[in-house]
Structure formats: C-alpha cells, structure tokens
MIBAVEX-610828 format. One record per residue (C-alpha): residue number from 1; residue in three letters; x, y, z. Coordinates in steps of 0.25 Angstrom, whole numbers, plus 2048, in hexadecimal, padded with zeros to 3 digits. Each point is the difference from the previous one (the first is absolute). Example, Ala and Ser with C-alpha at 12.3 -4.5 7.8 and 13.67 -1.06 7.14 Angstrom:
REC    nr   rest     u     v     w
REC     1    ALA   831   7EE   81F
REC     2    SER   806   80E   7FE
// end
This chain:
REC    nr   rest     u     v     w
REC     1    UNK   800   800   800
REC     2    UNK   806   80E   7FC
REC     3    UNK   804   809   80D
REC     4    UNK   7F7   80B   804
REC     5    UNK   808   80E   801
REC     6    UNK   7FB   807   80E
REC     7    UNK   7FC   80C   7F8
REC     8    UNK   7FA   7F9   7F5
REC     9    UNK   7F6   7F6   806
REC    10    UNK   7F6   7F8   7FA
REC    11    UNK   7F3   807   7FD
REC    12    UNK   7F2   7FB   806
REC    13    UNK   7F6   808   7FC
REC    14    UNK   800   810   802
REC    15    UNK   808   800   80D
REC    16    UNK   80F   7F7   7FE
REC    17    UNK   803   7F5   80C
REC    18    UNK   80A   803   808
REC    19    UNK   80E   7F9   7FD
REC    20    UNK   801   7F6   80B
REC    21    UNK   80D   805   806
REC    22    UNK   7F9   80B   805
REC    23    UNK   7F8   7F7   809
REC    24    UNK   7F2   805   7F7
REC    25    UNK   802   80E   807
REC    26    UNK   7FD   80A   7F4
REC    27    UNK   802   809   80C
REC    28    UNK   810   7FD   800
REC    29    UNK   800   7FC   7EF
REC    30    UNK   7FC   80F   7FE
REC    31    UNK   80A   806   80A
REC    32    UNK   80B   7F7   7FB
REC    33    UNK   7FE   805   7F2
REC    34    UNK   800   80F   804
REC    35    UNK   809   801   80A
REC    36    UNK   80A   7F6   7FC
REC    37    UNK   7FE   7FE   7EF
REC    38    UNK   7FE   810   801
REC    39    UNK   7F3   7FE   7F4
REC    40    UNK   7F7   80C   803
REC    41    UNK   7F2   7FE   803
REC    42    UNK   7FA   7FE   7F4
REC    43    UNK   809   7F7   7FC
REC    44    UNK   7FE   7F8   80C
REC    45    UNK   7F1   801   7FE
REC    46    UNK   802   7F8   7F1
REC    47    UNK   809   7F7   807
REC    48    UNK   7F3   7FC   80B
REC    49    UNK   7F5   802   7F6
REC    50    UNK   7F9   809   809
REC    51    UNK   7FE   811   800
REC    52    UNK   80B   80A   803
REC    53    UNK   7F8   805   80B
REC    54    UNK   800   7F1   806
REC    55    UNK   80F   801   801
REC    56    UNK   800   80C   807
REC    57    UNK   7F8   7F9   80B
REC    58    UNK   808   7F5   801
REC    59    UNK   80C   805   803
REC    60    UNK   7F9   80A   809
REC    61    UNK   7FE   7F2   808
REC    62    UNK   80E   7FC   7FE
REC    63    UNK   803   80D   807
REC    64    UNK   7F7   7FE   80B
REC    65    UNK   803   7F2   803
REC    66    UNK   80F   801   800
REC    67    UNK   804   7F8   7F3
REC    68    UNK   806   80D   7FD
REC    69    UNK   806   80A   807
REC    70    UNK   805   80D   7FB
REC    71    UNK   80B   805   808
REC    72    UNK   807   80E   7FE
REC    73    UNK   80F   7FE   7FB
REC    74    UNK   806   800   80E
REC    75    UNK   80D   80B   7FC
REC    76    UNK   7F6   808   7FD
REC    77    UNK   7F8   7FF   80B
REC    78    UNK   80C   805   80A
REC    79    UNK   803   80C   7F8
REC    80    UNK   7F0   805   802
REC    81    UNK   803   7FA   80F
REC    82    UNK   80E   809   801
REC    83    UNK   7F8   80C   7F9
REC    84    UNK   7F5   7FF   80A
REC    85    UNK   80A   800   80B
REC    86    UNK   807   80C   7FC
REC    87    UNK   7F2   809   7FC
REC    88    UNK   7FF   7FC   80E
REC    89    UNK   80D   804   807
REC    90    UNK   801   80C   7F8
REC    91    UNK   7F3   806   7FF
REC    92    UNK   802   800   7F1
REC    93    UNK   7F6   7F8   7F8
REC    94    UNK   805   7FE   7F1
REC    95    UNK   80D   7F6   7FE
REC    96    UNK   803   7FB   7F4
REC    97    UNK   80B   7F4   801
REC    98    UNK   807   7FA   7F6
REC    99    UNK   803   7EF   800
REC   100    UNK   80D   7FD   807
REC   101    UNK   7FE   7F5   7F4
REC   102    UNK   800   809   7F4
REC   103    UNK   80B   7FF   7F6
REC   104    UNK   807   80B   7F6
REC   105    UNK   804   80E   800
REC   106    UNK   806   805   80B
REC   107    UNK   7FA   805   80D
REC   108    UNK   7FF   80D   7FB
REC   109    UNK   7F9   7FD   7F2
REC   110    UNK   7F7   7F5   808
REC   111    UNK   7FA   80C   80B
REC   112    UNK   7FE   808   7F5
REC   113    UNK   7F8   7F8   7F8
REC   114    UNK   7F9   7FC   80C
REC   115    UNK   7FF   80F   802
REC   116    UNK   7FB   803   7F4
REC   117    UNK   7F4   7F6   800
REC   118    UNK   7FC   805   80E
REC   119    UNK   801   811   7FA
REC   120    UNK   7F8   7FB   7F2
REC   121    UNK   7F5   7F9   808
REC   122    UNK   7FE   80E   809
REC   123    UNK   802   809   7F5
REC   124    UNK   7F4   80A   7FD
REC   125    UNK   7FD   80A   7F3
REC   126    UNK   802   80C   808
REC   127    UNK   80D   7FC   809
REC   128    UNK   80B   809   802
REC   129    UNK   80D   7F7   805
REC   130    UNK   80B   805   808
REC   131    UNK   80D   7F9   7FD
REC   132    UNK   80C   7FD   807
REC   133    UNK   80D   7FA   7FA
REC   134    UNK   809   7F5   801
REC   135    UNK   803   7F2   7FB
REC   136    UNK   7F3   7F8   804
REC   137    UNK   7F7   80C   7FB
REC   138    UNK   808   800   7F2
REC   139    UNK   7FD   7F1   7FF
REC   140    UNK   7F1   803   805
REC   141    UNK   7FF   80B   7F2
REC   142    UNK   805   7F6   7F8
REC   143    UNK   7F8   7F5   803
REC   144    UNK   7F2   808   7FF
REC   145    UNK   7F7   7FA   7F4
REC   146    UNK   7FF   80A   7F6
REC   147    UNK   7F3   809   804
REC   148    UNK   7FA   80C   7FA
REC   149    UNK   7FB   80B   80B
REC   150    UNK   802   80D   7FA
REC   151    UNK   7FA   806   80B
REC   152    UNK   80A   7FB   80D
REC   153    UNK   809   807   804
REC   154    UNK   810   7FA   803
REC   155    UNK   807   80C   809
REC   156    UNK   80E   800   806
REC   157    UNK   800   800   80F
REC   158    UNK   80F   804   803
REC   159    UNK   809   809   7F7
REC   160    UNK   80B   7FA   7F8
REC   161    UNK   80F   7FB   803
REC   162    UNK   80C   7FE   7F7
REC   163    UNK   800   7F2   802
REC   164    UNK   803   7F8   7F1
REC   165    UNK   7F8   7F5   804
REC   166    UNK   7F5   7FC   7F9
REC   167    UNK   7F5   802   80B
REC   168    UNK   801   80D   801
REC   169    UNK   7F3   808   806
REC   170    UNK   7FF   807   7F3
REC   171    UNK   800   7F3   7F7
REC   172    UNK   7F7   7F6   80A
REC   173    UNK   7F5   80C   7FE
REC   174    UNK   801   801   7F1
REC   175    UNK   801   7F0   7FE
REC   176    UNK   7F2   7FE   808
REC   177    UNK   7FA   80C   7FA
REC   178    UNK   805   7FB   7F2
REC   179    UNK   7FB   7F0   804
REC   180    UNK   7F0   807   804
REC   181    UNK   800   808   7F5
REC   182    UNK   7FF   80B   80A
REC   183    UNK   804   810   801
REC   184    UNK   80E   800   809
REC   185    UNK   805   80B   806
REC   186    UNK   80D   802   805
REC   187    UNK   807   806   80C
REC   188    UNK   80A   80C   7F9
REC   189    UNK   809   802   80C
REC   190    UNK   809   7F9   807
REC   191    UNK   7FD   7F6   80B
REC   192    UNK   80B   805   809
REC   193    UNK   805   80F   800
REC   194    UNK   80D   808   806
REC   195    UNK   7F9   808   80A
REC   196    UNK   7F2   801   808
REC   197    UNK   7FD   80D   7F8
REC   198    UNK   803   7FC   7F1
REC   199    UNK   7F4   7F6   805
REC   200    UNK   7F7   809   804
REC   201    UNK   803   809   7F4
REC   202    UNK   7FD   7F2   7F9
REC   203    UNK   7F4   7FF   807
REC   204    UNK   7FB   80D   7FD
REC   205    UNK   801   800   7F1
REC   206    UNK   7F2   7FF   7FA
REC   207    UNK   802   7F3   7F7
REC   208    UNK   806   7F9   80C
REC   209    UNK   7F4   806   809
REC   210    UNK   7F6   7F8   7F6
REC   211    UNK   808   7F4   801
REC   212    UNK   7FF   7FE   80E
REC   213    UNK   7F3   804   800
REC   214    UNK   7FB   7F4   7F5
REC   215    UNK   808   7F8   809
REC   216    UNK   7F8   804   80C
REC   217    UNK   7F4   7F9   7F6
REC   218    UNK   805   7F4   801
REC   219    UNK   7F7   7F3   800
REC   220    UNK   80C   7F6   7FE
REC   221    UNK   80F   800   804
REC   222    UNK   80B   7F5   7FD
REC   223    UNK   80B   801   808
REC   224    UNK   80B   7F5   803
REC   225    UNK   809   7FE   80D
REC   226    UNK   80E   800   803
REC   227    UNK   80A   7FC   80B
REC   228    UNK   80B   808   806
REC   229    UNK   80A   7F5   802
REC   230    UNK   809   7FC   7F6
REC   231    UNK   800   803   7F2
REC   232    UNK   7F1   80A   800
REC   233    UNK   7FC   805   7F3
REC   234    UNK   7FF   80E   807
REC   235    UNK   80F   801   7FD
REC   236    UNK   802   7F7   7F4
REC   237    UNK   7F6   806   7F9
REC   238    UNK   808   80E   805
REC   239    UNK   7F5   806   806
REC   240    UNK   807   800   80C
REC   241    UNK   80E   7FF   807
REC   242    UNK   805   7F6   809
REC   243    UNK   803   80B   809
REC   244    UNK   7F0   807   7FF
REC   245    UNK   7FB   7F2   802
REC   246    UNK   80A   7FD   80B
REC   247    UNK   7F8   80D   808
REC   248    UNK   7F3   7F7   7FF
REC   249    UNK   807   7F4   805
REC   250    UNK   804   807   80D
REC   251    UNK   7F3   804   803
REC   252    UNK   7F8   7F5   800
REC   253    UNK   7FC   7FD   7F1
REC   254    UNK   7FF   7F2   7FA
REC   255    UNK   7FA   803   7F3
REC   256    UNK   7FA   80A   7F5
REC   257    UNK   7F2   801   7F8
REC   258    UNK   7FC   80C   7F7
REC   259    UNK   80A   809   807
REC   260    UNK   7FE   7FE   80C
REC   261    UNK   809   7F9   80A
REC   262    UNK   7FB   7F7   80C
REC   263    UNK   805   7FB   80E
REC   264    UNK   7FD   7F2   805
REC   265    UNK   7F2   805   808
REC   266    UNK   7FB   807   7F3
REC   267    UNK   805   80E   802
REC   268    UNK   805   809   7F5
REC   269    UNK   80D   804   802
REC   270    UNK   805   80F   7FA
REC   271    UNK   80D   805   7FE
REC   272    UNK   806   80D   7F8
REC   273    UNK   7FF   7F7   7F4
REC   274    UNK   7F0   802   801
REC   275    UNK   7FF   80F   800
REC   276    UNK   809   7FD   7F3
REC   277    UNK   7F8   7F4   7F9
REC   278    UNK   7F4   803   7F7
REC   279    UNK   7F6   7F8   802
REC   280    UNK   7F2   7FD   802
REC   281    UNK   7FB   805   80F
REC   282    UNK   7FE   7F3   80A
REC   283    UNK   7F3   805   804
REC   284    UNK   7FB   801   7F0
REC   285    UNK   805   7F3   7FE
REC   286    UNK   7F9   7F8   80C
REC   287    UNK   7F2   808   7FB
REC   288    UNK   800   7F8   7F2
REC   289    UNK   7F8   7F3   801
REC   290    UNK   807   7F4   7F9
REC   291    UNK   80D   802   804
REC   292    UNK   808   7F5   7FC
REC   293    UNK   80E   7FA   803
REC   294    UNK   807   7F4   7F8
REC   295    UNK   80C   7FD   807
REC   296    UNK   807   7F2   804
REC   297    UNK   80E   7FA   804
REC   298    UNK   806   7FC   80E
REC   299    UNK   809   80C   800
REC   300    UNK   7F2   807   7FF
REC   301    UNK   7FA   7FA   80D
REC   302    UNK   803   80A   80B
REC   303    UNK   7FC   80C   7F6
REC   304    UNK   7F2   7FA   7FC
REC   305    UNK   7FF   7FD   80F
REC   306    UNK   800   80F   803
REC   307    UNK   7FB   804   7F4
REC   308    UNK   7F3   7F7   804
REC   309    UNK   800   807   80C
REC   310    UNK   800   810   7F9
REC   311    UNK   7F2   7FD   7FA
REC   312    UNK   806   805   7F2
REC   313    UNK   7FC   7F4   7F9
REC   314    UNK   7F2   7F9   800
REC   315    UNK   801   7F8   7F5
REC   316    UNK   80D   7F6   801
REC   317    UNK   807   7F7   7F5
REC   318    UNK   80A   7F8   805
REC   319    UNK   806   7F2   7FF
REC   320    UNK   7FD   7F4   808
REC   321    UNK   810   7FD   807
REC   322    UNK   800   810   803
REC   323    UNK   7F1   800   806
REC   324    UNK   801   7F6   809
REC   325    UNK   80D   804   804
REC   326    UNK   7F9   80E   803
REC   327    UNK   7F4   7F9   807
REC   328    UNK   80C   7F7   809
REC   329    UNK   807   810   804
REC   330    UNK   7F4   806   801
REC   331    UNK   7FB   7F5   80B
REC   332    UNK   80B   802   808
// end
C-alpha cells in the first residue's frame, strides 16, 4: 500500500481524516501544519478539506489547551525587562536598547541606525529639530531613510569648531536636513569665543538673535554623550584643550551632552569656558519635549549615569552591555 504523507491525507468526503500519527487530533494535525510546515491558513484549510474560518478556530484551541505555546523570544524579553527597570530607576520613561547580539558596523553606526529609526518614528510635519554634533549623531544622519518634510526645520544647537573631522556640528545638521528633505539652518558663529564679551556682542547680532530664538522652538533635540576620561571627542574633535577639560575634571565633572558639562549627582558644572562657549541655553533645552540622546560604550557608563540624573535627556538610545552596566552603577 503506498504511504500517506502527514499533510496530504487521504480524502473522506468534504472533511480529510486525520493522519493517524497525530493520534486522529485534527486539533494537533492543524497546529503542526501551521506552526511547524509554516502553510498559512488557507492552505491548511485545502489541506483538511474544511473553511478557512474553521482553522482559525482550531488553532485557537490549540492555543488554549496547551498543544502550542507561543513564547516571546527570551533575549528580548530582558532587554523590555532592563528597559522597564531603568524608566523605573530613572524617572525617564523611553529607552531604546540595542541587541547585545546584533552584528556589523561599529557601535557608532549600529546606535545611529538605531537612533535613527527611533527619531523617523517620532517625526511630525511641522518639527523644528535642534541638533547637537558628534560621531553617533553623524551615523544617526546618515542612517535616516530618505523622507520629504519640507516643512521641518534642522537647526544647529551650538556654534562651530575647527575641528577636520567629519562630524562636525555644521555637517551633522546639514546631512539630517538634506536625508528629510527639510530646510537647515546653520549656527554662523563659532562654538567657543576668546573672551565673554565677543560672545555677547555675538549674541546680540540680529541674525544670531533669530537663531537662538528658533532654537527656543524646539519640539525635538538629538544630542550624543561623552566622557572626560581618556581619549574625549571634546578634545580630538579640538573643540576643547586638555588643559580647558582638565578644569572640568577637578570640579567634579564626569561627562558632556549638548554643551553642557555634568557632576556624578547630575549637576551642571561651569567654568570661564562657559561664558566663552556658544550654545543653546540649558533652560531652553530642558523645555523641548522629545529630547533625545544616543550614546553607548563602557567608557561612556559613569557619563550617561550622570547624565540620566541632569534630566536633559528623555528619550534614551543605547546599547544592551553599556545599559546594564548603567543599571548595575546606578544600583549602587
């Protein structure tokens, strides 16, 4: 006698019998096609001679008396669980955190496409973005799907440096403006001045005026974080010298977002290089309502500990190692 294939039984009328390896359970026949051959519904409905709709009740039983259990995919389950117990501990409700697992690129590149699917899914007509600088930001432009929203706005949050690299504040506000499709609009000064009063001559020129009052429009800002210890972008990007950052240091601060430097409690930390760095006010900035920081790395830890604790940042992109490492510090 020929062999019967398990999904090609041997009609009896309308409705097929049951192959008897599944015991005559049609229950289990139409679970094991779906979930285990992968046919779709109607597929498994030709298969058992019987109406789509027929399926879908079956393996609504299958469901319901255990012959399958539909499990969430456990790596992901701990990264909602480690989210949830940092929205917790912080007070700050949207992290975003990358697989520990994913593969290709480097850090940089896989927060900023991370970043940049978090930014596109928030993204209105009418937005006016303030944008920060450095490498994650620049991998974040350049990672955006291409988008036409001639009505947002891309500003510059802090002036200019001479820095030859290419993530310069200038070129990560262009490249997002130029991804969306949308108007940019520059910063023409520089982000750090000789003296306190070229700055507020600076600050009193009428095109400079404007800008800082767009920026005080703001619905969105993007902004990255950085360390003090070590090899900082502040100074290799020669925004800063060892000697400016060094003054930081020995008051307290661990780290810098958006211009502003932080202690480990969350304080802002000023120096004479303040009254001398052109920027967008903390106050203005802490008023915008999507404020968003990518940032990961060990080195990072301590800084995005702090930087958790100034409030600047309610929206959080970051990668699975440097998140629960943050979590572990911030349990302490």
């Amino acid at each position: 006698m020929k062999k019967t294939d398990a999904s090609t039984p041997k009609a009896s009328g309308g409705r097929k019998e049951t192959p008897a390896q599944f015991g005559m359970d049609e229950v289990l026949w139409a679970a094991w096609l779906y979930y285990e051959r992968g046919l779709k519904q109607d597929e498994v409905a030709d298969q058992l001679g019987v109406s789509r709709a027929s399926i879908f009740n079956l393996l609504q039983k299958a469901r319901d008396e255990g012959v399958v259990r539909i499990a969430i995919d456990p790596t992901r389950m701990s990264r909602i669980d480690l989210a949830l117990e940092l929205a917790e501990m912080t007070g700050i409700s949207e992290f975003y955190i990358l697989p520990a697992t994913r593969q290709g690129g480097s850090l940089f590149d896989q927060l900023g496409t991370l970043g940049a699917r978090v930014l596109e899914q928030k993204l209105t007509e009418n937005d006016t973005i303030g944008v920060a600088w450095g490498r994650t930001i620049m991998a974040l432009s350049k990672a955006l799907l291409r988008a036409s929203l001639p009505h947002v706005t891309v500003a510059q949050v802090t002036g200019s440096s001479a820095a030859t690299f290419d993530f310069s504040p200038v070129l990560c506000t262009s490249n997002i403006a130029e991804r969306l499709n949308a108007r940019a609009v520059n910063l023409h000064a520089p982000g750090v001045v000789s003296s306190s009063t070229v700055k507020q001559i600076l600050l009193n020129e009428p095109a400079i005026r404007d800008h800082f009052s767009l920026l005080r429009q703001c619905t969105k800002s993007i902004f990255g974080v950085t360390q003090l210890e070590g090899e900082t972008l502040l100074v290799q990007g020669g925004f800063m010298t060892m000697e400016e950052v060094a003054v930081y240091r020995k008051a307290g601060a661990v780290g810098f977002a958006s211009g502003f430097f932080f202690d480990r409690q969350g304080n802002i930390i000023r120096s004479e290089f303040d009254d001398r760095h052109i920027t967008m006010a903390f106050d203005d900035l802490h008023k915008v309502p999507a404020r968003i920081c990518v940032g990961g790395g060990m080195e990072k830890v301590e800084a995005i500990c702090a930087m958790l604790k100034t409030k600047m940042a309610n929206v959080i992109v970051i990668d699975e190692q440097t998140a629960t490492a943050v979590y572990q510090k911030l349990k302490e």
